[in-house]
Structures are given as C-alpha cells and as structure tokens.
N, C-alpha and C positions, 0 to 999 in steps of 0.2 A: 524410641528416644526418651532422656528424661525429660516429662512436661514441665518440670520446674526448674529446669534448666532455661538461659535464653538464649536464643539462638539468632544470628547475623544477619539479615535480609537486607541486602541491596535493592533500592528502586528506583528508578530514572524516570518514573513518570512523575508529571507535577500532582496526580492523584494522591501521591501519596506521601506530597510534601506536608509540613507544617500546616493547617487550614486546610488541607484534603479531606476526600468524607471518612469523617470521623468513625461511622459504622462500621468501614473497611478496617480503618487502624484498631479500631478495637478488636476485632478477628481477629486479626492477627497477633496481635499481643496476649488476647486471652489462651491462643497457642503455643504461646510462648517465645513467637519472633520481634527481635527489634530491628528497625527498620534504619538502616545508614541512607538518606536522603542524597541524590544527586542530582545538583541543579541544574551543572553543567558543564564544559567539554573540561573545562579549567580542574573543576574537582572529579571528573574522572581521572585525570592523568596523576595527582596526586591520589585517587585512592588505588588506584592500578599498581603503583610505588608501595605505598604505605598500609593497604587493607586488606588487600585479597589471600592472602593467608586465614582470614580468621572469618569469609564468609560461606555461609552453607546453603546460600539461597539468594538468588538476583528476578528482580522482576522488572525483565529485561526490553530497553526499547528500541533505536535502531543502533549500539554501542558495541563494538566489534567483539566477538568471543570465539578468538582463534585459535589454536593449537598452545600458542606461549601464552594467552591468559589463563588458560584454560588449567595448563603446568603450574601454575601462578599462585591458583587456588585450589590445593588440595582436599580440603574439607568442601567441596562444592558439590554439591548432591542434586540440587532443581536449576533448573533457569523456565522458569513462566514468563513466556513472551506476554507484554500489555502491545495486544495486536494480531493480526494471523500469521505476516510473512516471518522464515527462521532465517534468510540469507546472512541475516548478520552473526550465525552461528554455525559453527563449526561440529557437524550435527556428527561426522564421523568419528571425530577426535572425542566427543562427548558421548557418545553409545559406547564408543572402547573404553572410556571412564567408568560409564555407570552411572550417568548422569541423565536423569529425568528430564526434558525438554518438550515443556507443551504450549501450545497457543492459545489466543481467545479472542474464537470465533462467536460472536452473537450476533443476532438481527439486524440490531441497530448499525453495527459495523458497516455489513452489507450494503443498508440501507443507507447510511452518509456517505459511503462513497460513492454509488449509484445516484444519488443526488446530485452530486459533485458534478458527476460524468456528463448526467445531462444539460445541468447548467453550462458548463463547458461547450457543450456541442451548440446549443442552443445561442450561446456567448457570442460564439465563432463565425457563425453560421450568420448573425446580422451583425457582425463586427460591434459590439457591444464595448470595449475598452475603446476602442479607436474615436465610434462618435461621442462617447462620453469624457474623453480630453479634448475633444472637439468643444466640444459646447462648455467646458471650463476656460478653454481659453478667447470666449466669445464667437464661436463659430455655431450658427446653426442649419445644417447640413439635413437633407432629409435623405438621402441613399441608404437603404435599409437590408442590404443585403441577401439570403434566402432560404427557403421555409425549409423546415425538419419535415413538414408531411408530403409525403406520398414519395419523400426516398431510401437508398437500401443502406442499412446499420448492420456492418458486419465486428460481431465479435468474435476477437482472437482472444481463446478463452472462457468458460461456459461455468464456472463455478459460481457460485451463491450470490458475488457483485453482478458479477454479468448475469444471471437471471434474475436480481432486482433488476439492473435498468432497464430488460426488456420489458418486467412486469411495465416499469414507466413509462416505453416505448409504448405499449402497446395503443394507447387514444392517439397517438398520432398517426396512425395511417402509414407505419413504415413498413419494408418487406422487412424483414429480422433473419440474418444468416451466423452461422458461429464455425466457429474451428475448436477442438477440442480433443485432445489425446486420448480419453475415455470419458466421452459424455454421457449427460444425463440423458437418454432418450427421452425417456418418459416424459419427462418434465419440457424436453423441446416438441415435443409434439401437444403436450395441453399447451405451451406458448407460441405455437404457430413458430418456430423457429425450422431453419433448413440448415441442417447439418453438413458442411460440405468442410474440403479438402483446402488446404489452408493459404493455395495459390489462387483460388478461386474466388475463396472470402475478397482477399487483396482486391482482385482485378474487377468483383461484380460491385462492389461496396460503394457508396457516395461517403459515408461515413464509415473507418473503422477504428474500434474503440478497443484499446488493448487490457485485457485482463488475466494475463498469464502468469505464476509464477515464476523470482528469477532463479533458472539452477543453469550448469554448467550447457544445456542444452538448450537454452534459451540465451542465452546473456548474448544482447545486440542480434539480435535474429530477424530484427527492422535494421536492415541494410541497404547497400544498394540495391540488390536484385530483390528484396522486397519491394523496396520504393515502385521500383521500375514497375513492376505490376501492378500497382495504384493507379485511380482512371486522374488525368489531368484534374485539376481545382478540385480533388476530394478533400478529406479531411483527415486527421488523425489523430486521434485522443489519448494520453495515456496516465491513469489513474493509479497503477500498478507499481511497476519499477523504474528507476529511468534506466538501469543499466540494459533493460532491456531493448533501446535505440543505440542503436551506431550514430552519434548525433554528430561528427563529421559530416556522414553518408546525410542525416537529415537536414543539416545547413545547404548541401547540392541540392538534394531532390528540392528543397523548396524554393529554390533559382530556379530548377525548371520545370516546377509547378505539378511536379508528383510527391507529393500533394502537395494541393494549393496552399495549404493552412494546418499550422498542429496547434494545440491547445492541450497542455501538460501543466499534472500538479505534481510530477517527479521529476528528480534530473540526477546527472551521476557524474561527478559525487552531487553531494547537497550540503551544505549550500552552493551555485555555481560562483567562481568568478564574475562578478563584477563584466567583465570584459568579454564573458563569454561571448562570441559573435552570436552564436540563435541569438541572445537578449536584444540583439539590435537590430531582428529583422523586420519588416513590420507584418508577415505573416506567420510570429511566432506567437503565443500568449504563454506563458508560465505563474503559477500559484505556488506558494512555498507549500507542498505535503501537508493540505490539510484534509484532505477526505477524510479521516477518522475523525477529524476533531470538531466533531459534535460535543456539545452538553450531555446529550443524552446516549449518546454512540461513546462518549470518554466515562462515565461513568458506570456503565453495562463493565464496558472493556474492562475496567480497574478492579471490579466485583468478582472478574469473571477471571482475571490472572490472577487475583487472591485464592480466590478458589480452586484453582488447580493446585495451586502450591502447597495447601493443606494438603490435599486430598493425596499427592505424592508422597508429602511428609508422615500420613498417616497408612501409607500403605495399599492404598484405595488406589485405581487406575481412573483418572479423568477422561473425558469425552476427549480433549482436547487432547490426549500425549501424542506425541509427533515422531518419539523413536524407542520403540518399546521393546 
C-alpha cells in the first residue's frame, strides 16, 4: 500500500475516541490510518448509510458485521476485534472476501474477567445486592448466606478466563471440574482441575461458571435439560455470552430452583428490556458486560487491536488472526 496515502479506520471503542491514549492514535496515523470515531448505536446507523464504502479497516466491538455490511464495504480488508469473541462477525462471508479478522487476546483480559466471575460467584453466594438495598433502605439484617470454600466450581469452558479464575479458585479450598471440547491438559493437571464430560460438570458442580465460546453449536446449550441436571440451590455464572442461555428455560429452572441463583454480566440481546422478567426475580443478579472493562485490561486491549491491524496491513500475520 501507499504509506502516504491515508487510509479509513473505523473504531467503536472509546479508546480510540478524542482523549483516548494518544500513543495508540499516533500508531496509527504515523501508518497512515485515520480513524472515523463511533460513539454510538445512533452514528453507527448513519455511518453504515453514508461511510462504509470508503473504509479499509474497522476496530471492531460488539457491532454486527454480517453478509450485507460486509457487501457495503468493498475496500474493507482488516476488522481487528478490541476484545476476543468474533460472534458478531460473519467470519464466513469475510474469509470468502479476503478479509483479515483478528482478535485481542491479552492477560489482562483474561484476568478482568475472571475477576469479575469471581466477584459474581462470591456476590451471590452471600446475597451481596440483596443485603445491601437492605441496609440503604434502613434494614439491618445479618443472614449472610454461604461460603465459596470447600465447594465444587465446574467450568463449561477451559480457555485462558477459565484458567485465570481457577488460578483464583485455587486458596479457596474448591474441588475445580471443567468441560472442554479440546483441553489444555497440561495446564489442568498443574491446576488440580478434573476434566470431565459436560453432563457431569452440570450435575457434580455447586457452582458452574460458564466460559464457552458463542458458535452455532453452542448458542442456548443452557437449556432446559441442562438446567435439569444442575443439583437444587446451585449457582450459575455467565461471564461469556448471553446467547449462550435459553433464558426462557432459566426464568423456569430458577422457579424450581435448578439453580437456585444465576449471576450474569451478559444477556441476549443487550441491553435487555427493561421488563425482562429474569430482571424481576430475586434470584437473578445481572451487570451490564463489563468484564473487560478494566483501566488496565481496556488499554492492553486497544494497544493490542491497533496492532494487529498494522501488522495485517503490513503483511505480517498477527498472533491474533482468526481466519487465515
């Protein structure tokens, strides 16, 4: 390409708005890309109308990139996810293009959302929202609900969040079980983890905490006959996707108490309705999607899809490409 030419980069994270770090945007420009900022859903539908013709690069966040955006923007060459999952891309229709599609996976990711998970579990587990609108609305209540040590944390899921949070698990004295279509052995065995069969995860788990990608073989795979196999008052965590709950099927099972309690920082779609019925249960808790968004886990991330994007642009294959 001509380096002195400039070339189009869409970005939807707030990294790389106006006052985002500066060191990123400079990369980037000294490469020769300018960045068309989007703030939000309002100016995506007008750049979707009026831009995508003239861009050759999106650094892309959970904003749909399906077959007819895709047709939309012919000169589009990269899309660098700021984040790991691609669901919100159309990875077939964009490998038939020729279009570069990578993710950004770092540490700190793993780590903020394994954070998250735990806090969640931990939240749940002594009803933490509940006695704290207690006590705002002058109630002081001491029912403290029950301890994370010495029960069983099964993850659906065994990828780099799920063996952060067992790293996390581990001072609490829990058995640690996982499901995983192609696990890390290795790394489940230095974690004391038991790799079992994914009806089993379900049914042995006091806790189980979902960390699976969403693909066509996953999506709502927490159904009823999951449910069903959950032991009475467990728990159910999902850090992941939300599309990956039947959440009809989870509004029942949590009427009869398989499980007793979910604690989600996804839902499908997102934002929910208002009126969603989970929001009114009192053994639901929901967080809007912020596990990545850390200070420190958001700024890795933005460094880390800038750099892929060069690195495509220049011809270089990233750690990160996703359909090569």
């Amino acid at each position: 390409m001509d380096g002195n030419r400039q070339k189009l980069v869409l970005a939807f994270h707030g990294g790389f708005a106006e006052g985002g770090d500066p060191e990123v945007r400079r990369l980037l420009a000294d490469s020769g890309w300018t960045v068309l900022h989007c703030p939000s859903e309002d100016a995506w539908g007008k750049i979707r109308d009026r831009r995508l013709p003239e861009l050759e690069a999106v650094l892309s966040s959970g904003e749909r990139w399906d077959r007819e955006a895709l047709e939309r923007a012919p000169r589009l060459r990269i899309i660098s996810r700021v984040g790991s999952g691609c669901d919100n891309i159309d990875l077939a229709a964009a490998r038939a293009r020729g279009i570069d599609v990578t993710n950004a996976r770092v540490p700190e990711l793993s780590v903020s959302v394994a954070e998250l998970a735990l806090g969640l579990i931990l939240s749940a587990l002594r009803r933490l929202p509940d006695r704290a609108g207690e006590t705002r609305r002058g109630l002081w209540r001491g029912s403290g609900g029950g301890l994370l040590s010495g029960r069983t944390v099964g993850l659906l899921g065994y990828g780099a969040i799920a063996r952060a949070l067992a790293s996390l698990l581990a001072g609490f004295g829990t058995r640690l079980l996982a499901f995983d279509a192609a696990p890390d052995r290795e790394a489940a065995a230095r974690q004391g983890v038991a790799l079992l069969g994914r009806d089993r995860v379900l049914a042995e788990s006091d806790v189980v905490s979902l960390h699976l990608p969403l693909t066509p073989a996953t999506r709502r795979c927490m159904d009823r006959r999951a449910f069903a196999l959950m032991k009475p008052g467990s728990l159910l965590v999902n850090t992941a996707r939300g599309g990956l709950v039947d959440e009809e099927a989870l509004a029942r099972a949590l009427r009869e108490d398989r499980p007793g309690f979910a604690a989600v920082d996804v839902m499908d779609p997102e934002p929910p309705d208002p009126a969603h019925p989970l929001l009114a249960m009192d053994r639901f808790m929901a967080v809007p999607h912020l596990g990545g968004n850390t200070g420190e886990a958001g700024a890795a991330i933005v460094r880390r899809a800038a750099e892929n994007l060069l690195a495509c642009d220049a011809g270089r294959r990233p750690e990160g490409l996703v359909n090569p």
